[in-house]
Backbone as JSON Lines, residues from 0, in Angstrom:
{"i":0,"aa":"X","n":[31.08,227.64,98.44],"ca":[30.08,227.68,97.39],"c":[29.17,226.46,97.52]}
{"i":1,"aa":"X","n":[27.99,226.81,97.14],"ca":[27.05,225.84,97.29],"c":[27.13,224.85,95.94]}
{"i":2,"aa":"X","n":[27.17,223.63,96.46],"ca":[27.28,222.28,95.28],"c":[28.36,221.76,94.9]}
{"i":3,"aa":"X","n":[29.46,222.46,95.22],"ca":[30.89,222.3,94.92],"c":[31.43,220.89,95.33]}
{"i":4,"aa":"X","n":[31.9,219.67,95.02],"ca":[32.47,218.78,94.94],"c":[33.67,218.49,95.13]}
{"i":5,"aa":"X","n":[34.24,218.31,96.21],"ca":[35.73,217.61,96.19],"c":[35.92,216.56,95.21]}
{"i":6,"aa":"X","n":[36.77,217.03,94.23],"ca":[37.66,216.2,93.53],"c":[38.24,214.85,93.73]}
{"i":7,"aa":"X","n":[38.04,213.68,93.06],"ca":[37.83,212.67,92.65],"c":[39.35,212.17,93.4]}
{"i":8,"aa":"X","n":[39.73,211.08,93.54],"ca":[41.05,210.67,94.28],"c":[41.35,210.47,92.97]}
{"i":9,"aa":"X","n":[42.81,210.04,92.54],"ca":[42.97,209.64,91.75],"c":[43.87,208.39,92.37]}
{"i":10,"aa":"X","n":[43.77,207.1,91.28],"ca":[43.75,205.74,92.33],"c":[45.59,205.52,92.0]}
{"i":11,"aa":"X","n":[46.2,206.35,92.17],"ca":[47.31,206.29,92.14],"c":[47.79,206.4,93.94]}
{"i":12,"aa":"X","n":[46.52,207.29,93.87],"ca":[47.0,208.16,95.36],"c":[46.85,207.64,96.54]}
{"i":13,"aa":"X","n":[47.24,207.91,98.09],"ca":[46.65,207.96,98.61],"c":[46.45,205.87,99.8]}
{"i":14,"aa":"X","n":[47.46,205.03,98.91],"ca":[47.57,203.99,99.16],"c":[46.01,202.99,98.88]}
{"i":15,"aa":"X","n":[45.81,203.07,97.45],"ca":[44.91,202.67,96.95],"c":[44.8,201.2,96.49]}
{"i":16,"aa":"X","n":[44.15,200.05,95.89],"ca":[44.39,198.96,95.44],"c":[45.34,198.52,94.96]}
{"i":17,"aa":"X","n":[45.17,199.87,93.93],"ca":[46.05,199.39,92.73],"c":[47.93,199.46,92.98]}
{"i":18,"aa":"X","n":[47.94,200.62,94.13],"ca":[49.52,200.73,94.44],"c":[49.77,199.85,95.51]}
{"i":19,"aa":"X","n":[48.86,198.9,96.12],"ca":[49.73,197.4,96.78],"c":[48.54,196.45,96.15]}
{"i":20,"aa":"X","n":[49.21,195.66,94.98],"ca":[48.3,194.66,94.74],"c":[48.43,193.52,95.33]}
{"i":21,"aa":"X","n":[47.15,192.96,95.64],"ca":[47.43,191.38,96.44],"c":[46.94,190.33,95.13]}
{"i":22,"aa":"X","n":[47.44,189.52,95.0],"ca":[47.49,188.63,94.0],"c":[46.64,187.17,94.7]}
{"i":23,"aa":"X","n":[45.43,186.88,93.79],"ca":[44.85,185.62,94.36],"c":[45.57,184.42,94.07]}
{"i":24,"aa":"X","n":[45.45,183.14,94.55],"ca":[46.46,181.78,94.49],"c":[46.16,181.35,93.2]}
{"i":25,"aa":"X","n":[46.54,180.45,92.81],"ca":[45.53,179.95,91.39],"c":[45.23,178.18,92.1]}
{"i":26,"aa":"X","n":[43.81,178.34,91.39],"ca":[42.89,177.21,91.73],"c":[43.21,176.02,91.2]}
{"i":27,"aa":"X","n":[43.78,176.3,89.8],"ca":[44.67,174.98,88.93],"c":[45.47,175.37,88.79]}
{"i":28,"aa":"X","n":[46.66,174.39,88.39],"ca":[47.95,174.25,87.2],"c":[47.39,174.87,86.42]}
{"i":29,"aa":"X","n":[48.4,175.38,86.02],"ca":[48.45,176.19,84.43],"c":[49.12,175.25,83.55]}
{"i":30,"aa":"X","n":[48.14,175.22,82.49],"ca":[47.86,174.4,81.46],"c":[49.94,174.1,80.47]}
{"i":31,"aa":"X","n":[50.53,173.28,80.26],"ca":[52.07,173.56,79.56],"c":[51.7,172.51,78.49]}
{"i":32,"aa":"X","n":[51.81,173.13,77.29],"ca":[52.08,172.39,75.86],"c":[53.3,171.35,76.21]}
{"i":33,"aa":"X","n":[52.44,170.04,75.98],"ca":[53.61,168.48,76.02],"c":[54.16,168.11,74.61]}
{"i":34,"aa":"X","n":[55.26,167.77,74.88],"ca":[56.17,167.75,73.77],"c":[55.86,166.23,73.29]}
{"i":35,"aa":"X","n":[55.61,166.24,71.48],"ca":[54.78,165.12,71.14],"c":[56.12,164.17,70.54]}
{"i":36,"aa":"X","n":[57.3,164.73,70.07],"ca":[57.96,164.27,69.22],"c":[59.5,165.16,69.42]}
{"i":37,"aa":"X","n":[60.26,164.68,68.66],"ca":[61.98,165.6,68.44],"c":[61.97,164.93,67.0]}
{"i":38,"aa":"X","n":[62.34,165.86,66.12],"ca":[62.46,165.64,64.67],"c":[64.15,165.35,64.75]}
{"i":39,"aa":"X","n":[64.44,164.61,63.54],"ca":[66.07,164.6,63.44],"c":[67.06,165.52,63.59]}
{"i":40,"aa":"X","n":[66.41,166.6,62.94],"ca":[67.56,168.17,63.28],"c":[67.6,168.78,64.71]}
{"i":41,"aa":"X","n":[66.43,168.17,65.16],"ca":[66.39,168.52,66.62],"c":[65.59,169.52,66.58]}
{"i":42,"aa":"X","n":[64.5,169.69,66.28],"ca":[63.5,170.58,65.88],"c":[62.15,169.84,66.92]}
{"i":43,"aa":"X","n":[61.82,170.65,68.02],"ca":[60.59,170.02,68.73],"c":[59.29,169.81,68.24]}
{"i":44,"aa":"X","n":[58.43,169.35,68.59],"ca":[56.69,169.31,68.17],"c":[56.58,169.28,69.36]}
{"i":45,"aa":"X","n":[55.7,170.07,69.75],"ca":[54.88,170.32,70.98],"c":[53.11,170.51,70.25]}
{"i":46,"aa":"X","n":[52.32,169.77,71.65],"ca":[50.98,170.27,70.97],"c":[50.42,172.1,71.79]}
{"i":47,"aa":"X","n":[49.64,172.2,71.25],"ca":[49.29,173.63,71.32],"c":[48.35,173.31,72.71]}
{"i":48,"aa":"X","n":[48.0,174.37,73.66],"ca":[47.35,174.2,74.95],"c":[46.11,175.09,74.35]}
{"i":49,"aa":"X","n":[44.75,175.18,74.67],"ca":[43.79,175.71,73.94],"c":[44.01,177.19,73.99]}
{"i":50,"aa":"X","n":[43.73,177.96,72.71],"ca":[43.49,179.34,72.71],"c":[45.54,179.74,72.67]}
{"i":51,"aa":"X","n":[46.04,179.11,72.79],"ca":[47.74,179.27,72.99],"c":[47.95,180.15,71.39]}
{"i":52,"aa":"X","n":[48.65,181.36,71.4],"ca":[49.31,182.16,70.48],"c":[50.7,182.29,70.45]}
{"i":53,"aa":"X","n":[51.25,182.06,71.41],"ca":[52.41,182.31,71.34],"c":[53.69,181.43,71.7]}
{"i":54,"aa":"X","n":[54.5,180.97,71.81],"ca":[55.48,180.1,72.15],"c":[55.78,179.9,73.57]}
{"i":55,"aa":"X","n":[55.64,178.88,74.06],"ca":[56.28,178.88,75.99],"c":[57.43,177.91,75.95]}
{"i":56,"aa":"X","n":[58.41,177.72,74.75],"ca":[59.51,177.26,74.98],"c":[60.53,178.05,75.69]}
{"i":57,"aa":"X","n":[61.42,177.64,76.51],"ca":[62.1,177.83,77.45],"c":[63.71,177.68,77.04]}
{"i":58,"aa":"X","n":[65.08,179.01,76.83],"ca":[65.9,178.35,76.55],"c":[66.87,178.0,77.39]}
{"i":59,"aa":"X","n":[68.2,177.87,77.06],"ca":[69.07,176.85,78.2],"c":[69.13,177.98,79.63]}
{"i":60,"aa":"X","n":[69.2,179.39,79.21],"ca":[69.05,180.16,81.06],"c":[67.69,180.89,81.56]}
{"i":61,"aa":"X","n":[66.41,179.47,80.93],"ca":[65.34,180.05,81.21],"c":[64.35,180.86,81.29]}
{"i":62,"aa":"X","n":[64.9,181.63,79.87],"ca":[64.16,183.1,79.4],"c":[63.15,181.98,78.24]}
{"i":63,"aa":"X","n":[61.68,182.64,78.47],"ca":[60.81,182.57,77.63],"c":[60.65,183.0,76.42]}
{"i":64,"aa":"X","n":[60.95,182.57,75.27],"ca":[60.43,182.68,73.95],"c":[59.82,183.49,73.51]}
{"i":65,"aa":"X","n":[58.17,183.28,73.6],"ca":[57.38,184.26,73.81],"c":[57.04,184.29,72.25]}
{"i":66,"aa":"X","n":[57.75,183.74,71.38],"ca":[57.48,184.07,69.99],"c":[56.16,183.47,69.01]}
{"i":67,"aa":"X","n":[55.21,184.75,68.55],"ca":[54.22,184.01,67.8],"c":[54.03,182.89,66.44]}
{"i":68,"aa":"X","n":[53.17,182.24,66.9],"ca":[52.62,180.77,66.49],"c":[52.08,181.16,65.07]}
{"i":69,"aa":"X","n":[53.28,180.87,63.71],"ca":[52.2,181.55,62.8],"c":[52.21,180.07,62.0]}
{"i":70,"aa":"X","n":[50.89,179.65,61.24],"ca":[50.55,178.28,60.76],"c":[51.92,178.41,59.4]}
{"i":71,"aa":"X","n":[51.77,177.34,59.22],"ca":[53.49,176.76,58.66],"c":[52.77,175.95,57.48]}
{"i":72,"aa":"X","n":[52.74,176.15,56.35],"ca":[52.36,175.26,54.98],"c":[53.74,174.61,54.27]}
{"i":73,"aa":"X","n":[54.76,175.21,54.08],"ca":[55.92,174.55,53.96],"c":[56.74,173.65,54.77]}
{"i":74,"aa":"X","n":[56.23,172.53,54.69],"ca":[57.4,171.69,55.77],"c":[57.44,170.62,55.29]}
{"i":75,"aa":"X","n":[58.88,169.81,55.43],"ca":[59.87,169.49,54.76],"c":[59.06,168.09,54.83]}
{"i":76,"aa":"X","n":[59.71,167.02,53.97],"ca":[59.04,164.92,54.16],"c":[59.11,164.56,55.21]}
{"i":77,"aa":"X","n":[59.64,164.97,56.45],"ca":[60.11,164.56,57.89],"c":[58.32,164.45,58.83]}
{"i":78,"aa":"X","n":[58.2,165.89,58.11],"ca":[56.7,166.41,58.87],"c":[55.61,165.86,57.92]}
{"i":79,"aa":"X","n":[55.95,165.94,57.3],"ca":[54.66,165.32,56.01],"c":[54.46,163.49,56.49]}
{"i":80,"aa":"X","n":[56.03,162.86,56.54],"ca":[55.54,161.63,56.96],"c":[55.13,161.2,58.24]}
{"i":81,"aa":"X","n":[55.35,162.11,59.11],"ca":[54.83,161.92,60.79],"c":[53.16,162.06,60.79]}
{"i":82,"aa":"X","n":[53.12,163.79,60.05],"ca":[51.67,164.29,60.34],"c":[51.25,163.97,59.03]}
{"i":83,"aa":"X","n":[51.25,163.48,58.42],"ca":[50.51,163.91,56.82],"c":[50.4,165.19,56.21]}
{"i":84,"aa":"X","n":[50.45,165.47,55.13],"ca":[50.37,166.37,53.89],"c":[49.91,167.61,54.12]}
{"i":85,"aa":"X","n":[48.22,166.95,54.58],"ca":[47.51,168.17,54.89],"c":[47.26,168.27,56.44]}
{"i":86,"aa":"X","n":[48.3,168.54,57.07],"ca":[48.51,168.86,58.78],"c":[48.43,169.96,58.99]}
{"i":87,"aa":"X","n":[47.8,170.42,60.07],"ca":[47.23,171.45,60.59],"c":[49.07,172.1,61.49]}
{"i":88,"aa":"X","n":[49.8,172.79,60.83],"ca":[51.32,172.89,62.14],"c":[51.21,174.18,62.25]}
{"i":89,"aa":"X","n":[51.87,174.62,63.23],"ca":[51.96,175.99,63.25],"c":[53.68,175.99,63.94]}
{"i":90,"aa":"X","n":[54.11,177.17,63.47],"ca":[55.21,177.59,64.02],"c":[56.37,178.29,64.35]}
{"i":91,"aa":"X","n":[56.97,178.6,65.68],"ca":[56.97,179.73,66.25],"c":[58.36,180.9,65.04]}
{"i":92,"aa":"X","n":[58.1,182.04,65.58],"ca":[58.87,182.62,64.63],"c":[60.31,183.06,65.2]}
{"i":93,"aa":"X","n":[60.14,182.62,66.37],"ca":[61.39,183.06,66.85],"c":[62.47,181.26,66.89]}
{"i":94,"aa":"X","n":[62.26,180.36,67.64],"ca":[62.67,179.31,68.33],"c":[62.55,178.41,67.07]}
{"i":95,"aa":"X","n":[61.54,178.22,66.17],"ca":[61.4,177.06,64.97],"c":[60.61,176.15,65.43]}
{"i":96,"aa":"X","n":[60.26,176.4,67.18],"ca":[59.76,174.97,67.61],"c":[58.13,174.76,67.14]}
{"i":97,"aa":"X","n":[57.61,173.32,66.29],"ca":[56.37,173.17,65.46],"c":[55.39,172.55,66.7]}
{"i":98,"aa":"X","n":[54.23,173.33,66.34],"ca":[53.18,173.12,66.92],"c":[51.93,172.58,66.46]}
{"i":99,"aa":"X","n":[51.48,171.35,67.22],"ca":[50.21,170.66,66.55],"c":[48.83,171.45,67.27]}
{"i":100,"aa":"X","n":[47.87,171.19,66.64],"ca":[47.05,172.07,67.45],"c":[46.12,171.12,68.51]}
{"i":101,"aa":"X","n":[45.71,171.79,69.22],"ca":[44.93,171.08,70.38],"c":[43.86,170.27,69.84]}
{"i":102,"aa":"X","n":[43.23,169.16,70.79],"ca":[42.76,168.79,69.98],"c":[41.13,168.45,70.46]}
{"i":103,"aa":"X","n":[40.93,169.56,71.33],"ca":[39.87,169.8,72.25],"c":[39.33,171.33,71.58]}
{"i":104,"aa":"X","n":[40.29,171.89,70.14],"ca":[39.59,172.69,69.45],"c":[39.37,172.57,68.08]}
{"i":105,"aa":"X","n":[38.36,172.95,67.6],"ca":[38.12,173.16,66.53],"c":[38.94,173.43,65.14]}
{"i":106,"aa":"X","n":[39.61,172.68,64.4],"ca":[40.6,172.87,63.54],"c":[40.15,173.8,62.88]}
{"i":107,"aa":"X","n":[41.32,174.74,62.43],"ca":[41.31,176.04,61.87],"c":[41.56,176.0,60.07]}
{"i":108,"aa":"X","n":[41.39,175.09,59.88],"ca":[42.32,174.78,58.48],"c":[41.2,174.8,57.6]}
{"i":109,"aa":"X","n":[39.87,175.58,57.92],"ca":[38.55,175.07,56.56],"c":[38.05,176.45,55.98]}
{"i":110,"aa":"X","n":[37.39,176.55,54.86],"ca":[37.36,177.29,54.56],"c":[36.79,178.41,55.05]}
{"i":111,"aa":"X","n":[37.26,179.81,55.1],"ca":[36.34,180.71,55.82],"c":[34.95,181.13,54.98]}
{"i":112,"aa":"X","n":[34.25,181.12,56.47],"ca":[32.94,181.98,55.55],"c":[32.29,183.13,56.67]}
{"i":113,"aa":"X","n":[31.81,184.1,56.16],"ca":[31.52,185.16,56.7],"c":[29.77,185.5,56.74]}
């Protein structure tokens, strides 16, 4: 038939990109939140790496955390007398470990406006 089109590959098929991926090197280090402090209970402060959501603490057989960074308004005189009152912390929901925020961003703590 006239105009008829062979059908599209589909990129599964056929030994395509996507079924052997080659992976580029990386140009930098990847950025790791440095640990600022150890509280008495043994509770870490790490600062936050920019744009960071989620936790990259590591436990004793090396499985990642992974747990999200949610901002923390309750915390105890320990944190109040290190960071002050009105401290910007966040922290994780899985591990407990508290996070300061970077400080190459823009603090999140003001009022919103739309």
């Amino acid at each position: 038939m006239a105009g008829r089109r062979e059908p599209e590959r589909c990129c599964y098929i056929g030994g395509s990109p996507m079924a052997n991926p080659k992976y580029a090197t990386a140009d930098k280090p990847v950025p790791v939140a440095e640990l600022v402090d150890t509280l008495s209970d043994g509770t870490k402060v790490r600062r936050r790496i920019p744009r960071m959501r989620a936790c990259s603490e590591k436990d004793e057989k090396g499985k990642l955390c992974a747990g999200h960074l949610k901002r923390w308004y309750f915390f105890g005189d320990e944190v109040k007398q290190k960071f002050g009152t009105g401290a910007e912390i966040y922290r994780c929901e899985h591990c407990k470990t508290l996070y300061l925020p970077n400080t190459d961003e823009e603090p999140r703590s003001g009022t919103l406006s739309y």
